[in-house]
C-alpha positions as CSV (number, residue, x, y, z in Angstrom):
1,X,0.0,0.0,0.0
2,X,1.3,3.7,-0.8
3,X,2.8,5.1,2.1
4,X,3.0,9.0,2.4
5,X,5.3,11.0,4.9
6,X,2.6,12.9,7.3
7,X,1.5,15.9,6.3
8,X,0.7,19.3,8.1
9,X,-1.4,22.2,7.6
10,X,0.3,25.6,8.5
11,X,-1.5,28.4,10.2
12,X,-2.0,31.6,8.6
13,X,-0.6,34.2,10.6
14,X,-0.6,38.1,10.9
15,X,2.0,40.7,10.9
16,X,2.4,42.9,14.1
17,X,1.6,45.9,12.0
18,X,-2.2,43.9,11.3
19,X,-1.8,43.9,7.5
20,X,-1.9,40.3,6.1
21,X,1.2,37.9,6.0
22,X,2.1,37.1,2.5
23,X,1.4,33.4,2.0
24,X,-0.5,30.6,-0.3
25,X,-3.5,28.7,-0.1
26,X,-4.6,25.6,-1.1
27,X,-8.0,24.0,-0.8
28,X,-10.3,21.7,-2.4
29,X,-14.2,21.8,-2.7
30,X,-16.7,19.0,-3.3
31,X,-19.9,18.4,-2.9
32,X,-21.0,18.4,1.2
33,X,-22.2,14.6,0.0
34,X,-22.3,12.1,-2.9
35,X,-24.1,9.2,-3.5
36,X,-22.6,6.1,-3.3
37,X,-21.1,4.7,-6.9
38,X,-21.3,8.0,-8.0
39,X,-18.7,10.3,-9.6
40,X,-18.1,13.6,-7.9
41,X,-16.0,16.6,-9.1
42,X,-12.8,18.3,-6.9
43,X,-11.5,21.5,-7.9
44,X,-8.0,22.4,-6.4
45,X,-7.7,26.0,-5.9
46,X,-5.0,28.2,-5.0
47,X,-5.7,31.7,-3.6
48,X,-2.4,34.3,-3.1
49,X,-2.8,36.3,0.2
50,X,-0.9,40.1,0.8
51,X,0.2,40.1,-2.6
52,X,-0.5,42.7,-5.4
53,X,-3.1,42.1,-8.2
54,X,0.0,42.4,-11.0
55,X,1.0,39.0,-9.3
56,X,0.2,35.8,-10.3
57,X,0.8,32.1,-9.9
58,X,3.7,30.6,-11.7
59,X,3.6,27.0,-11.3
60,X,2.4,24.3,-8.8
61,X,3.7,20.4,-7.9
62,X,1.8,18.4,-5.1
63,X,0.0,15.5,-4.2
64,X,-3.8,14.8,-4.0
65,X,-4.7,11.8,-1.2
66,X,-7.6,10.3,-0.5
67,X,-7.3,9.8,3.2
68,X,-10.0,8.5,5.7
69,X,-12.1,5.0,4.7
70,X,-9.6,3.7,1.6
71,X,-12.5,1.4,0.3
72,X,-15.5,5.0,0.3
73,X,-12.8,5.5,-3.0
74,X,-13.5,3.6,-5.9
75,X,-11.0,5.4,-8.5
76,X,-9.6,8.8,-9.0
77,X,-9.2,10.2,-12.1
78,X,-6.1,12.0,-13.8
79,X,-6.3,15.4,-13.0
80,X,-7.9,18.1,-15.8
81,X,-5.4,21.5,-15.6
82,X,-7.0,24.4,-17.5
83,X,-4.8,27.1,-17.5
84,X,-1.6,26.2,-15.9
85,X,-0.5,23.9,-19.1
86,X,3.2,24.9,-19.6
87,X,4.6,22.0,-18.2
88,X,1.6,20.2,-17.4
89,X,1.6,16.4,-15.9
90,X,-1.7,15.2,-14.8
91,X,-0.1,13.3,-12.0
92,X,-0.1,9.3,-11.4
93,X,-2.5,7.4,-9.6
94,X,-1.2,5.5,-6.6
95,X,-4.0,3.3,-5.0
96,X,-6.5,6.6,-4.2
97,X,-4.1,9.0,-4.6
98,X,-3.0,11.1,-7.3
99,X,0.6,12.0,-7.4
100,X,2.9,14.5,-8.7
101,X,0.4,17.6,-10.3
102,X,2.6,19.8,-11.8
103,X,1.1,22.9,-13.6
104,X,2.6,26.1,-15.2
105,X,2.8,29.4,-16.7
106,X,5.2,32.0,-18.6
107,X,5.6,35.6,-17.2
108,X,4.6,38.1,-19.4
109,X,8.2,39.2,-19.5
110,X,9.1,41.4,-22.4
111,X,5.2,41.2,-23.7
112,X,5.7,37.6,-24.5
113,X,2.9,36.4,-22.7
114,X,0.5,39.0,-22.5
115,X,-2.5,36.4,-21.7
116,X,-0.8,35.2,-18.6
117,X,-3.5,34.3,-15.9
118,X,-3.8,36.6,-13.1
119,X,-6.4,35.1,-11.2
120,X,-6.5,35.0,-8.2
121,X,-8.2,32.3,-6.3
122,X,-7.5,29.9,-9.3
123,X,-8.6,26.6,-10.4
124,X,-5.2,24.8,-10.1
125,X,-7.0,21.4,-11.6
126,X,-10.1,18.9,-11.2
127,X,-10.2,15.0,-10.6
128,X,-13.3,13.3,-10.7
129,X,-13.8,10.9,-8.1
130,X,-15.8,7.5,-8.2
131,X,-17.0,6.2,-5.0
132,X,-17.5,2.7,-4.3
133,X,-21.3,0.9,-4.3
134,X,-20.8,-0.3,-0.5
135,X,-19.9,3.0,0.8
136,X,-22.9,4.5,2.4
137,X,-22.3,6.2,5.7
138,X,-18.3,6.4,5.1
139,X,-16.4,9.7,5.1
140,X,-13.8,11.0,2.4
141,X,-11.0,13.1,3.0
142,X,-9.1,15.0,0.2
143,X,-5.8,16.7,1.2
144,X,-3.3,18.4,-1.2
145,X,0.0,17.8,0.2
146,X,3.9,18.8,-0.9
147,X,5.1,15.5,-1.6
148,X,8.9,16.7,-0.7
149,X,11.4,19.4,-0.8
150,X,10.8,19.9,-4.7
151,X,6.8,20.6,-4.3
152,X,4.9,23.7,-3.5
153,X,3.6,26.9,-4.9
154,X,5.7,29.4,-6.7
155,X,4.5,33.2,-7.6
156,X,5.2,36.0,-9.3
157,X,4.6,38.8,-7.3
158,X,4.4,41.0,-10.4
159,X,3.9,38.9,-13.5
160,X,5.6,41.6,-16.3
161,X,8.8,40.7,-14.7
162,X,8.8,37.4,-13.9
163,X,10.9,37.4,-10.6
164,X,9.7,34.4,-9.1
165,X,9.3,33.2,-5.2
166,X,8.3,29.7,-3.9
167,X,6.1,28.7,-1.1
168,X,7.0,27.6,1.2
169,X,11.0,28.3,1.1
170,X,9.7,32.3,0.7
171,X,6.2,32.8,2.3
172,X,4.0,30.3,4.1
173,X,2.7,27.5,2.1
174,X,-1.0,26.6,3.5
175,X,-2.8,23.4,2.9
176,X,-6.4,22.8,3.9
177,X,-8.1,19.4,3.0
178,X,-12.2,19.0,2.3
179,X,-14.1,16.5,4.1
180,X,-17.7,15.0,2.0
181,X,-19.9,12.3,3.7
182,X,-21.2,8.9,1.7
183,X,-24.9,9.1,2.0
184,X,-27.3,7.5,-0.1
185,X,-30.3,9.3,-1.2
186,X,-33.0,8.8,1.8
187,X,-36.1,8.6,-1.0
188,X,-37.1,9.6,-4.7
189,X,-37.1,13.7,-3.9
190,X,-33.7,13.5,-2.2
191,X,-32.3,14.5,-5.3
192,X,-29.8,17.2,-4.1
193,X,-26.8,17.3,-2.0
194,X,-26.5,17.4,0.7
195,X,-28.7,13.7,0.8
196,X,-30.1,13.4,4.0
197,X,-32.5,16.5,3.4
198,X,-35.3,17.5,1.2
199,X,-35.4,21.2,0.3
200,X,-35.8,24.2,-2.3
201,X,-32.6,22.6,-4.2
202,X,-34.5,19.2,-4.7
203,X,-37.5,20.5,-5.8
204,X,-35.7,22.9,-7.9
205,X,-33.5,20.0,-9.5
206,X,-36.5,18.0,-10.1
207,X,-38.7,21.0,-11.8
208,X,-35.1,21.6,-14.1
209,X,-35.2,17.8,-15.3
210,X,-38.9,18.3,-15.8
211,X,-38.6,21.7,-18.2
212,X,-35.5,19.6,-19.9
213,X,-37.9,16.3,-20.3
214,X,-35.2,14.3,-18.5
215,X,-35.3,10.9,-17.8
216,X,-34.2,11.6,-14.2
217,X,-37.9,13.2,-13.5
218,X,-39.8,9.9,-14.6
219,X,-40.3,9.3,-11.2
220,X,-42.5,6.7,-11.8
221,X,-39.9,5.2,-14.6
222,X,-43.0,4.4,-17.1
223,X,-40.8,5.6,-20.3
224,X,-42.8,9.5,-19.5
225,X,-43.1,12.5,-17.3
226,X,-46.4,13.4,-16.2
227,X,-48.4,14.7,-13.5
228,X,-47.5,11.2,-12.0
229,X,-44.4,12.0,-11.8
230,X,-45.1,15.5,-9.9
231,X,-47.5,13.8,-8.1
232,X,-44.3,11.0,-6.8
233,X,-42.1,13.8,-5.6
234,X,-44.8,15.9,-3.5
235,X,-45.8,12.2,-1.6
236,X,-42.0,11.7,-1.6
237,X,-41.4,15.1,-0.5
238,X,-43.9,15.3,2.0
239,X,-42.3,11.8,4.0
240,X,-39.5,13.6,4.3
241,X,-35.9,12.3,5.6
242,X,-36.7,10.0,8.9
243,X,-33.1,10.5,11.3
């Protein structure tokens, strides 16, 4: 099984004078729950705190892991990079982990690359995620981690001149991981995450698939939607979620 060194998550601090320590940011978001054997997108995103808006994010390198109940993970995809492409690799999966994202982008020294991405959070990359059948009331836990001494997050803090630094040998490198629970859908109008609860965002789904005559409002799967099918979700709806 792949072993990974531990990981840590630094703090972000403040400067004495109350202005904002320069440092990096990486998270993840998911959905707050997926369905099990489904297939759920994560989007790694880096946000650049205390610097200038002329500055922008040069290149990244890190690890993905899946940590918590191995078997909630089915799969995890290659990972999707859609503006950091100069030097791209969409990393190697290792059991439920994805290893060694790297990502990159030209300064726009000289006018040479006068489309360079200033964004700021950005979407470093997505992986989709496939969950296993049997994982219903399992946890999952993505964390970005700097696989060694070569990973992290390097900047330019002013992106016509292409002076580079690196987090974290240069400004503090911070890594927060996303935690989604494994629930199964408790009836046929818990459509929407998070399952477990019937709300506006079910009913809302449902009356989308209606409008677009998709087959995931033929509640009553009898090849057509109809007022049967309305009729299914309000009794659904009005059962509710038991606890």
């Amino acid at each position: 099984m792949y072993q990974h060194p531990k990981f840590s998550f630094i703090p972000l601090g403040l400067l004495a004078c109350g202005a904002i320590a320069q440092s990096v940011r990486v998270y993840v978001e998911t959905p707050e729950s997926a369905a099990p054997g489904s297939t759920i997108t994560a989007t790694v995103k880096a946000e650049m705190l205390g610097f200038d808006n002329d500055a922008a994010i040069a290149a990244f390198g890190f690890d993905l892991l899946s940590v918590g109940d191995d078997a909630a993970v089915d799969s995890i995809s290659p990972a999707t990079i859609p503006t950091l492409t100069f030097g791209a690799r969409p990393g190697t999966e290792a059991g439920n982990n994805l290893l060694r994202v790297v990502g990159g982008q030209p300064a726009d020294v000289f006018g040479l690359n006068p489309s360079v991405d200033r964004s700021n959070p950005m979407t470093l990359f997505t992986v989709e995620v496939t969950l296993d059948n049997y994982s219903d009331g399992s946890s999952v836990t993505l964390a970005p981690v700097r696989p060694d001494y070569r990973g992290g997050v390097i900047i330019y803090p002013d992106a016509s001149r292409g002076r580079s630094v690196v987090a974290p040998a240069a400004v503090d490198l911070i890594f927060e991981p996303v935690t989604f629970d494994v629930v199964s859908p408790c009836n046929t109008a818990d459509v929407s995450t998070p399952f477990g609860t019937i709300d506006y965002y079910d009913a809302a789904i449902f009356l989308d698939a209606i409008a677009a005559n998709d087959d995931a409002a033929d509640l009553t799967s009898d090849g057509t939607i109809d007022d049967a099918d309305v009729f299914a979700f309000v009794s659904a709806a009005a059962l509710g979620c038991s606890d």
